[in-house]
C-alpha positions as a Python dict, from the first residue, in 0.01 Angstrom:
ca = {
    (1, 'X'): (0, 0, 0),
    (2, 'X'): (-79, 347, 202),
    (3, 'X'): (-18, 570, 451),
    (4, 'X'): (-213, 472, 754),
    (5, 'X'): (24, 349, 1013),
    (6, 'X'): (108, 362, 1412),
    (7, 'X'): (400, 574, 1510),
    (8, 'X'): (489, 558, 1870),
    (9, 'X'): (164, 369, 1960),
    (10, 'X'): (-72, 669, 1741),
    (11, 'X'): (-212, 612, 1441),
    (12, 'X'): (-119, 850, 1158),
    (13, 'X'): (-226, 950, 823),
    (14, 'X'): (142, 1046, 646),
    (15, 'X'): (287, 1261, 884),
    (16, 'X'): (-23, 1401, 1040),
    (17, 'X'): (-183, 1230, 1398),
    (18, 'X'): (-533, 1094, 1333),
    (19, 'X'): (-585, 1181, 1664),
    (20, 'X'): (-492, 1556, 1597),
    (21, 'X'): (-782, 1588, 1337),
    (22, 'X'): (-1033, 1474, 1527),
    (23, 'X'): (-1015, 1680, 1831),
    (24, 'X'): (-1030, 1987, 1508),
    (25, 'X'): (-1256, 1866, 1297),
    (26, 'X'): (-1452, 1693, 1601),
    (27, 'X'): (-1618, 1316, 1503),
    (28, 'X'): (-1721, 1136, 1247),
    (29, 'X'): (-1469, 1236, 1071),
    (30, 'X'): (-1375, 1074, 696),
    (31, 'X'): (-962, 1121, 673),
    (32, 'X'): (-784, 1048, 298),
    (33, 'X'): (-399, 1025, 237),
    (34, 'X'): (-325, 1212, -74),
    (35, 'X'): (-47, 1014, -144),
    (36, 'X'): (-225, 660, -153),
    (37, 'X'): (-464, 804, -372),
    (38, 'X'): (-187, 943, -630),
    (39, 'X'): (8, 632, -586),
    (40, 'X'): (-280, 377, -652),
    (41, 'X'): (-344, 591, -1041),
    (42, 'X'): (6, 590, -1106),
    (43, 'X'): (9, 204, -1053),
    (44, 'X'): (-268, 115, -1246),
    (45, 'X'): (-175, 419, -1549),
    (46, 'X'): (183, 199, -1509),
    (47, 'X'): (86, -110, -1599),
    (48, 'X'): (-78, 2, -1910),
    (49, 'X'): (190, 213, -2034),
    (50, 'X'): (287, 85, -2351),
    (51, 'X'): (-77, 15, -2463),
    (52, 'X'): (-339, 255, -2628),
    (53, 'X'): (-524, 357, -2302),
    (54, 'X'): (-777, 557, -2070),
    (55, 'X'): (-840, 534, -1694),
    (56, 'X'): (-1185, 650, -1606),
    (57, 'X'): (-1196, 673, -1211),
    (58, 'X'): (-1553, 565, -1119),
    (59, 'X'): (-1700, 882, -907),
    (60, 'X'): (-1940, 652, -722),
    (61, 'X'): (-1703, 529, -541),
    (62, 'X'): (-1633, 883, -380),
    (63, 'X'): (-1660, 1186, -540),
    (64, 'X'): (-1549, 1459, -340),
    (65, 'X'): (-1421, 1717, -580),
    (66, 'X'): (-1084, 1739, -370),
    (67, 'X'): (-1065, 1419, -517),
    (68, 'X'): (-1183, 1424, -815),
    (69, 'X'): (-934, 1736, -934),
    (70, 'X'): (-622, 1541, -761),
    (71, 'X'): (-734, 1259, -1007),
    (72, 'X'): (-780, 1522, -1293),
    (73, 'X'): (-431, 1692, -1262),
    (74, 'X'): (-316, 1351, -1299),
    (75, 'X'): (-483, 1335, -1670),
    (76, 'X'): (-732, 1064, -1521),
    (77, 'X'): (-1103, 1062, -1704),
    (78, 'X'): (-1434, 956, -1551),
    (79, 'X'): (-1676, 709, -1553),
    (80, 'X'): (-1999, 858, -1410),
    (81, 'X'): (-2359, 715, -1401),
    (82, 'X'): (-2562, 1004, -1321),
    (83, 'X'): (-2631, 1371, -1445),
    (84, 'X'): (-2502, 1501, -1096),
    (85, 'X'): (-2155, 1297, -1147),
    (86, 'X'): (-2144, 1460, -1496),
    (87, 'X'): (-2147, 1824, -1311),
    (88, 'X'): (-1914, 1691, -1093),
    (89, 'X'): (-1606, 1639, -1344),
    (90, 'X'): (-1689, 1883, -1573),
    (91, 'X'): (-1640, 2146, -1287),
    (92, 'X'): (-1363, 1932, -1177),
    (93, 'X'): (-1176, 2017, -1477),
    (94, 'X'): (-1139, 1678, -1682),
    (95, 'X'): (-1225, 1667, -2001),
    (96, 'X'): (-1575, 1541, -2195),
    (97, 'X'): (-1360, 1337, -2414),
    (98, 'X'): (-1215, 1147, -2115),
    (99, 'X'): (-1584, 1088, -2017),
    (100, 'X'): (-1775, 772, -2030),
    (101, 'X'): (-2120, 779, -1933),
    (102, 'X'): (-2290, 402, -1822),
    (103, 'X'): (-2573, 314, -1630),
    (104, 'X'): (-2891, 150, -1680),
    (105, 'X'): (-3182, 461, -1623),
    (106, 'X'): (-3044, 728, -1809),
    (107, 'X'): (-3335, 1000, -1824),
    (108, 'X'): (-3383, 1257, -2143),
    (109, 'X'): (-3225, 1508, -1975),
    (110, 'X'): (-2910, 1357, -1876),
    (111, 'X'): (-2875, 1238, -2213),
    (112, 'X'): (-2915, 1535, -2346),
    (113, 'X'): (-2666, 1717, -2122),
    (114, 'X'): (-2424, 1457, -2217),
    (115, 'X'): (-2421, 1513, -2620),
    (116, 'X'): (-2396, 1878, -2569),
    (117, 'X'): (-2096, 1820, -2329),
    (118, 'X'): (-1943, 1591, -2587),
    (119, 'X'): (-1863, 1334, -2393),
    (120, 'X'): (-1635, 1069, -2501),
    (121, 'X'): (-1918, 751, -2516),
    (122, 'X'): (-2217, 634, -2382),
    (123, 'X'): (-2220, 294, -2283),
    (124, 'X'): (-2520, 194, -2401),
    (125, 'X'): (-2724, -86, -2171),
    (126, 'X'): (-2990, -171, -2328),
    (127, 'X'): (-3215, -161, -2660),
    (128, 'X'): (-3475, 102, -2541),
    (129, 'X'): (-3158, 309, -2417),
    (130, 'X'): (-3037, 309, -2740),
    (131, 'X'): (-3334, 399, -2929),
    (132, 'X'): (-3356, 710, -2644),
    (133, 'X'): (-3012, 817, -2703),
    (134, 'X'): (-3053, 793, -3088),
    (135, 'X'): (-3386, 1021, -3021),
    (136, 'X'): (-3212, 1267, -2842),
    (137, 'X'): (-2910, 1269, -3054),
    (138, 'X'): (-3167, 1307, -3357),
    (139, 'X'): (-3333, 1613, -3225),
    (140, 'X'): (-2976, 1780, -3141),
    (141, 'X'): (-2787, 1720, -3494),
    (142, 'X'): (-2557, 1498, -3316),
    (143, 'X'): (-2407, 1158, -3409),
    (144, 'X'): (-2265, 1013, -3093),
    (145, 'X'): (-2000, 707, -3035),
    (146, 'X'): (-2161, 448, -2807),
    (147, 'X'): (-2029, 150, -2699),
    (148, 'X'): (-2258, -156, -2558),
    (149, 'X'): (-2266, -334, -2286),
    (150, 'X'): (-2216, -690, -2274),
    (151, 'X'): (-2323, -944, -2013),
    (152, 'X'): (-2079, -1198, -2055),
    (153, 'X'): (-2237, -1473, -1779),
    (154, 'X'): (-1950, -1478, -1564),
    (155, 'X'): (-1966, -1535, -1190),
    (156, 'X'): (-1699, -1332, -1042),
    (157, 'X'): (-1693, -1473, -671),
    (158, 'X'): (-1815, -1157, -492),
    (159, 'X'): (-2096, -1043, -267),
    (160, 'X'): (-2421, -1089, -463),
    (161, 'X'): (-2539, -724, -436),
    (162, 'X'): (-2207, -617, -638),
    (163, 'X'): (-2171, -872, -900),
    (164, 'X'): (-2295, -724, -1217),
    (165, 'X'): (-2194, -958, -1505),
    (166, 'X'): (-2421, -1233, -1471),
    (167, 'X'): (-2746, -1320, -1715),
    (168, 'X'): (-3004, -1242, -1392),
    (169, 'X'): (-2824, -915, -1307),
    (170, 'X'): (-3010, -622, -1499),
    (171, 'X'): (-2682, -451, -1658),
    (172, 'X'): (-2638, -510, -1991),
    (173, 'X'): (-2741, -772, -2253),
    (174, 'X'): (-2695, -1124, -2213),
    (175, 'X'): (-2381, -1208, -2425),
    (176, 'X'): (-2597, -1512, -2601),
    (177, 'X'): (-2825, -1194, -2727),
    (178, 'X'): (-2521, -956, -2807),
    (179, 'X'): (-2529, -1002, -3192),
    (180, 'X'): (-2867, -882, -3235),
    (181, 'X'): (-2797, -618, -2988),
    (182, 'X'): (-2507, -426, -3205),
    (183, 'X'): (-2735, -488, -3565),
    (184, 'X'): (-3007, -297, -3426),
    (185, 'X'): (-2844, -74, -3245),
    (186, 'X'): (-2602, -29, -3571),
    (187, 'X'): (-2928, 92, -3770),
    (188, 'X'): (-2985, 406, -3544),
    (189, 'X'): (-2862, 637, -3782),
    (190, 'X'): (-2753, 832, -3486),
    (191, 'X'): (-2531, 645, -3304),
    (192, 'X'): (-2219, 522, -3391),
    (193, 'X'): (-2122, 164, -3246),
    (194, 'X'): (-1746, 153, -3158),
    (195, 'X'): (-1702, -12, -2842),
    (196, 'X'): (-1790, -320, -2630),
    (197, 'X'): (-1784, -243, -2277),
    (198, 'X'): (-1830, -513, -1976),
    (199, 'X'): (-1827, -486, -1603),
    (200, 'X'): (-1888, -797, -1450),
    (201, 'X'): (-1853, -659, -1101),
    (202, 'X'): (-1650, -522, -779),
    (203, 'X'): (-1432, -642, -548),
    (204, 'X'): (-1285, -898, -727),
    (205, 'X'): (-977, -1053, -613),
    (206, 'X'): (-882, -1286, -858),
    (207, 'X'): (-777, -1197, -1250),
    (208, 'X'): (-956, -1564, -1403),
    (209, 'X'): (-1328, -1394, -1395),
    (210, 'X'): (-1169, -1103, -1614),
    (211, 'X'): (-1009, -1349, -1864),
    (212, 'X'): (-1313, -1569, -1899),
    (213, 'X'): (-1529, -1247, -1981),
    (214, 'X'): (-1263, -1098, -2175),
    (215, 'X'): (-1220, -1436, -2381),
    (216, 'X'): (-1628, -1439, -2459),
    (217, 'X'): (-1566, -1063, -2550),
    (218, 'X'): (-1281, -1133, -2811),
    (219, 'X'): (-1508, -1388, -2962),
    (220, 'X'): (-1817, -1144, -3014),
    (221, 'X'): (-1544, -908, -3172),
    (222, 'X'): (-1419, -1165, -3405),
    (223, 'X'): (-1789, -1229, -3522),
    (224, 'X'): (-1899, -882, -3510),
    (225, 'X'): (-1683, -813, -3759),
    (226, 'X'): (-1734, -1069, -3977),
    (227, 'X'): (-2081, -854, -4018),
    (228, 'X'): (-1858, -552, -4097),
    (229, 'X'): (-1928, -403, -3696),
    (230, 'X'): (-1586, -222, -3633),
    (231, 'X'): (-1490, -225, -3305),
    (232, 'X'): (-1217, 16, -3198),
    (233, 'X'): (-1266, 55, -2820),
    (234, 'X'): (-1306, -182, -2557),
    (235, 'X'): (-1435, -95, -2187),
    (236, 'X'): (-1312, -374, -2007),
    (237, 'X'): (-1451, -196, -1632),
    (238, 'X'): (-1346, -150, -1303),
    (239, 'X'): (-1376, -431, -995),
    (240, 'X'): (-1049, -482, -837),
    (241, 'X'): (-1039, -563, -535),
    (242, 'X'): (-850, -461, -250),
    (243, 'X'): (-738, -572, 118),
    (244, 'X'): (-998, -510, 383),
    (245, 'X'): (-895, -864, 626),
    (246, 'X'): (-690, -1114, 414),
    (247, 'X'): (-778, -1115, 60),
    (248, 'X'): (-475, -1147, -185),
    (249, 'X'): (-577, -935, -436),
    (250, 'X'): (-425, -856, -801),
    (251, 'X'): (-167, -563, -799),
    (252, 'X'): (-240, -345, -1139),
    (253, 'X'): (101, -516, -1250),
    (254, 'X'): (8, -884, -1189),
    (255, 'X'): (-313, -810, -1383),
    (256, 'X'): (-223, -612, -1643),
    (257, 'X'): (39, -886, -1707),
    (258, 'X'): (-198, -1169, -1706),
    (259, 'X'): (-464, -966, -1961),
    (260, 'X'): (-255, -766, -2174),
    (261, 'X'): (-142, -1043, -2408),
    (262, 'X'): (-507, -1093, -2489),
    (263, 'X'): (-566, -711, -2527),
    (264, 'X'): (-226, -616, -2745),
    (265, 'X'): (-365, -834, -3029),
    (266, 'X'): (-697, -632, -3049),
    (267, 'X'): (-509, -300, -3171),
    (268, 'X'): (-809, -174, -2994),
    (269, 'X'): (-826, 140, -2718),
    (270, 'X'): (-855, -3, -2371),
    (271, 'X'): (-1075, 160, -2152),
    (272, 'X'): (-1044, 66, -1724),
    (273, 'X'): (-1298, 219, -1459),
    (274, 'X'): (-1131, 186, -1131),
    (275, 'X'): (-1281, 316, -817),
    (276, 'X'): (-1238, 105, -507),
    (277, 'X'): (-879, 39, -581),
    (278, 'X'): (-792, 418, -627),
    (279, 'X'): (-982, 542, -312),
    (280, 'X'): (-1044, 233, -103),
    (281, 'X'): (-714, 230, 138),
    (282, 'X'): (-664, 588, 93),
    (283, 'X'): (-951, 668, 327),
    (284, 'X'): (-1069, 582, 737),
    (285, 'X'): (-1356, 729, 909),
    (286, 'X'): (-1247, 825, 1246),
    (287, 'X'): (-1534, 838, 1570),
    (288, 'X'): (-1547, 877, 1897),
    (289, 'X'): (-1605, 612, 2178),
    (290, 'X'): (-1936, 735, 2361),
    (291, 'X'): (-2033, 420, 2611),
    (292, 'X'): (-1861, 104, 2684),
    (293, 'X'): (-2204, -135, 2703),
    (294, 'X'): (-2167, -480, 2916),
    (295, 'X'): (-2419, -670, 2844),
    (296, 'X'): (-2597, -1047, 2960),
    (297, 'X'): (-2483, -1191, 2638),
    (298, 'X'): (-2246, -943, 2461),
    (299, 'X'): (-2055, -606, 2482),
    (300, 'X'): (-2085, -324, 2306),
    (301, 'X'): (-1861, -27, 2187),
    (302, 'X'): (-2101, 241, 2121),
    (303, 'X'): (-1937, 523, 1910),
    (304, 'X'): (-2063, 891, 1737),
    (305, 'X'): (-2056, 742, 1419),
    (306, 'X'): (-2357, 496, 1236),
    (307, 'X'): (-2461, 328, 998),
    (308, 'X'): (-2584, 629, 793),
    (309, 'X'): (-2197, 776, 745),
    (310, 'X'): (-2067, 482, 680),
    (311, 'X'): (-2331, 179, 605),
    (312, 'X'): (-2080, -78, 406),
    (313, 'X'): (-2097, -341, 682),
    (314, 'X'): (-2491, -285, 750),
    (315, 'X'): (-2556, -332, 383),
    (316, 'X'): (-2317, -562, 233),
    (317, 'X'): (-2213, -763, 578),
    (318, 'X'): (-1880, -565, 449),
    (319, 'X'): (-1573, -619, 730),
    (320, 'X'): (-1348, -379, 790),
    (321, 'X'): (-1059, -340, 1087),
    (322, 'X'): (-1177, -111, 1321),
    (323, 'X'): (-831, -17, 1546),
    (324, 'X'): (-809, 258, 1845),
    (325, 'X'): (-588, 542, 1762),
    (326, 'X'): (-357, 564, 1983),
    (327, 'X'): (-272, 204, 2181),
    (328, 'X'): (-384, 128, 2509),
    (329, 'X'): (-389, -135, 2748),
    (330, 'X'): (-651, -411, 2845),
    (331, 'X'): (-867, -555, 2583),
    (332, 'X'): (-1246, -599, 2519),
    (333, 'X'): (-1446, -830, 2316),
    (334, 'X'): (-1774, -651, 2174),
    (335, 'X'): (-1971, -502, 1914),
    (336, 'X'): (-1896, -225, 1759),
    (337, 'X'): (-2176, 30, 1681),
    (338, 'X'): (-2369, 350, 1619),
    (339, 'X'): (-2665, 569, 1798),
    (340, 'X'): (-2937, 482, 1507),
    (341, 'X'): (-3232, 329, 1568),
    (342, 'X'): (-3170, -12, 1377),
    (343, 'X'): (-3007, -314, 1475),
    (344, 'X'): (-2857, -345, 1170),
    (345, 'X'): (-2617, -50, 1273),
    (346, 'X'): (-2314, -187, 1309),
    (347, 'X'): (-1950, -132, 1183),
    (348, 'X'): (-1807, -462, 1359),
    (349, 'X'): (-1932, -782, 1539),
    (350, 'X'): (-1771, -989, 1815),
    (351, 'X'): (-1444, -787, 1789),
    (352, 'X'): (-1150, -828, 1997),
    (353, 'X'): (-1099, -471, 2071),
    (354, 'X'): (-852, -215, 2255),
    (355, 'X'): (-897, -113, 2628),
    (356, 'X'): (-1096, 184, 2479),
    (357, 'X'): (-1302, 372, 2719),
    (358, 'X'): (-1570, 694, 2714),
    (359, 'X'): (-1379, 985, 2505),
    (360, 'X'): (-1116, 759, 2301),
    (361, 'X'): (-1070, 770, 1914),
    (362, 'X'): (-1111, 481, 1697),
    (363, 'X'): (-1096, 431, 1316),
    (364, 'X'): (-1279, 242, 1082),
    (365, 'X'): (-990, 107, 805),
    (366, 'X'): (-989, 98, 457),
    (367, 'X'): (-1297, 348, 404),
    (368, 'X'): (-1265, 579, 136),
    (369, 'X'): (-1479, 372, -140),
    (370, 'X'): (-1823, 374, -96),
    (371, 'X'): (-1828, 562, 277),
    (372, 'X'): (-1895, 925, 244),
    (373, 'X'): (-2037, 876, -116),
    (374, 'X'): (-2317, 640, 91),
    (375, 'X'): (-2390, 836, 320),
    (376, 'X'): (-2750, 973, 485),
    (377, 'X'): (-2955, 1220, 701),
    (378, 'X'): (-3091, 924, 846),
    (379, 'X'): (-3217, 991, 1217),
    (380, 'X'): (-3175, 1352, 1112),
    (381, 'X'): (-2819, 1327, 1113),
    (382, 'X'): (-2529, 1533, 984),
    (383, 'X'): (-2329, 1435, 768),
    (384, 'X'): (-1970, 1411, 829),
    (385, 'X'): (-1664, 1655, 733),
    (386, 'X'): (-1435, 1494, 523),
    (387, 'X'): (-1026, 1552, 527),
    (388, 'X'): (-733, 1543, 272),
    (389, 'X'): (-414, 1505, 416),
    (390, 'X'): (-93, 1583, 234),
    (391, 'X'): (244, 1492, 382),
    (392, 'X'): (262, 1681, 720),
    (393, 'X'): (-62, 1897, 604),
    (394, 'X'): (-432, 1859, 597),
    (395, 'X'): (-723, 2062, 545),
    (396, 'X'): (-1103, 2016, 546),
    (397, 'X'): (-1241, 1960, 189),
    (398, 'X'): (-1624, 1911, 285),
    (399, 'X'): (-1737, 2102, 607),
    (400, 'X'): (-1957, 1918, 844),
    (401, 'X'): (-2345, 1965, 736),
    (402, 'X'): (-2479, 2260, 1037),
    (403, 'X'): (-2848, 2143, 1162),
    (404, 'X'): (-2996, 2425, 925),
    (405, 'X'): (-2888, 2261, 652),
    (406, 'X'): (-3107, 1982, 728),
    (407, 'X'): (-3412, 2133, 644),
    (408, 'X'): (-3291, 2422, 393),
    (409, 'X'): (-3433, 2269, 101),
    (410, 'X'): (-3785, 2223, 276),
    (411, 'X'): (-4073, 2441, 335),
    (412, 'X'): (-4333, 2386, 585),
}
């Protein structure tokens, strides 16, 4: 569910005309719905009432601080993989102990940052991680709570570049090594093991890959503390998928019904890092039709917008409904695409498109996960202002980059 809908053949974001923002804000132009954003968190926050629980959004997925402090005042945490995305929510307002902090290249620094933030957990990829952390820790006076991350082996039917629970993907450790894993890592005098955690991947549509990972987890528990390995929290991830054509995704009811009978028995802390689902819908990126192309062997839609504001379908082959504002007559089959200097720049192929001519509006759906947060300079570009719209309200909540700021970190 969201907000994006026509009215009177216009496209709106709640009560607000798409079309309306982009002649203020001028193109590209990234547009969220406040509403579908609140909405989505209350769903998922829903379906695990009743059960010992924190949602960590995922800031990759975009982390404008507009966003970020709607998600806050909600009592949401954050899962961030970076020392920038730990800045981010702390000045954001949430809380270190809603903070989990994953990834597989944590540097000294960041590490160190972390502990004296107190952040809620690490989650802990690897065995020379640990023994960093543990250093760090060491050299602070700090014993930290870690959890580690398992690679359970399971395929969860997703585009290969964002499946991350398999034995050839580089997160985690393979679940066949896991016991090893948490009886050296339990040794660092430093760290304190308390939680599995798991991500097996994005996008995912289905609720069977979770169960089959979660099943393999449940099993390591059960012999992990056979060894006397307590485990008290369990990071089951993020991944679900949303609808960008005609997927049939889970709703946060349907799976929290299907995994919570394995999860109750655990008398464990669940831990969920949403970001897509939150954000995905909640978000278009509006451009402006520059050229109508005819061409010997296909047509092409040229618009202000490429493939470094919003490089999804470039990158992942990623499709998303690309729709004119406001209706019009006549229809066009083409290509839809940018002004960079790659062929590969692209936002739709072979489309069956509006009448849209020279000066029209269009909008790229379903954009608010991994668009703006993607984002380049590339071909010396700006990048693009971002909106929040609130009922019959909006206001800018990133301005569009000026041409100095291109070069105001460089010196010649």
């Amino acid at each position: 569910m969201h907000y994006f809908g026509f009215k009177k053949g216009q496209l709106y974001c709640e009560n607000v005309k798409v079309s309306s923002i982009a002649k203020s804000t001028g193109t590209p132009v990234y547009i969220y719905s406040k509403r579908t954003i609140v909405e989505h968190y209350r769903k998922i926050d829903e379906a695990f009432k009743g059960t010992d629980h924190l949602i960590c959004y995922a800031l990759k997925a975009n982390s404008n601080f507009a966003i970020i402090k709607l998600l806050q005042k909600e009592g949401c945490g954050a899962d961030i993989v970076s020392g920038g995305e730990l800045y981010k929510a702390l000045k954001s307002g949430i809380s270190p102990l809603k903070i989990v902090y994953a990834g597989v290249g944590k540097t000294r620094d960041e590490i160190k940052t972390a502990i004296k933030s107190r952040i809620f957990m690490f989650n802990i990829e690897s065995m020379p991680e640990a023994e960093r952390i543990n250093s760090v820790a060491g050299k602070l006076g700090k014993k930290v709570e870690v959890a580690l991350r398992i690679n359970p082996d399971v395929d969860p039917d997703t585009h290969h570049y964002i499946t991350t629970g398999k034995k050839e993907n580089k997160f985690g450790i393979n679940i066949s090594k896991a016991k090893e894993f948490f009886l050296a890592t339990g040794r660092l005098k430093n760290l304190k093991v308390c939680g599995i955690h798991t991500h097996i991947g994005s996008q995912i549509t289905k609720v069977e890959p979770y169960i089959m990972a979660l099943k393999k987890v449940i099993a390591l528990k059960k012999e992990l503390e056979k060894i006397g390995i307590i485990i008290t929290r369990l990071n089951i991830g993020g991944g679900l998928g949303i609808i960008y054509k005609n997927e049939n995704p889970e709703t946060p009811a349907s799976f929290a019904k299907k995994i919570l009978p394995l999860l109750k028995p655990l008398g464990v802390k669940v831990i969920l890092e949403p970001g897509r689902f939150i954000v995905g819908n909640s978000g278009i990126m509006a451009a402006q039709v520059q050229y109508i192309k005819i061409g010997e062997v296909k047509n092409y839609v040229i618009l202000d917008a490429g493939m470094n504001d919003f490089i999804r379908p470039s990158l992942y082959g990623a499709y998303h409904d690309i729709v004119a504002v406001r209706k019009t007559k006549g229809k066009i089959r083409a290509d839809v695409v940018g002004p960079i200097c790659e062929s590969g720049d692209f936002f739709g192929k072979n489309r069956v498109l509006p009448g849209v001519k020279d000066g029209d509006y269009m909008a790229v759906m379903s954009a608010g996960a991994y668009g703006f947060s993607m984002s380049s300079n590339y071909n010396c570009r700006r990048k693009p202002v971002e909106v929040l719209v609130d009922g019959s309200k909006y206001k800018v909540i990133r301005r569009r980059e000026s041409f100095a700021d291109l070069f105001k970190e460089e010196k010649a």
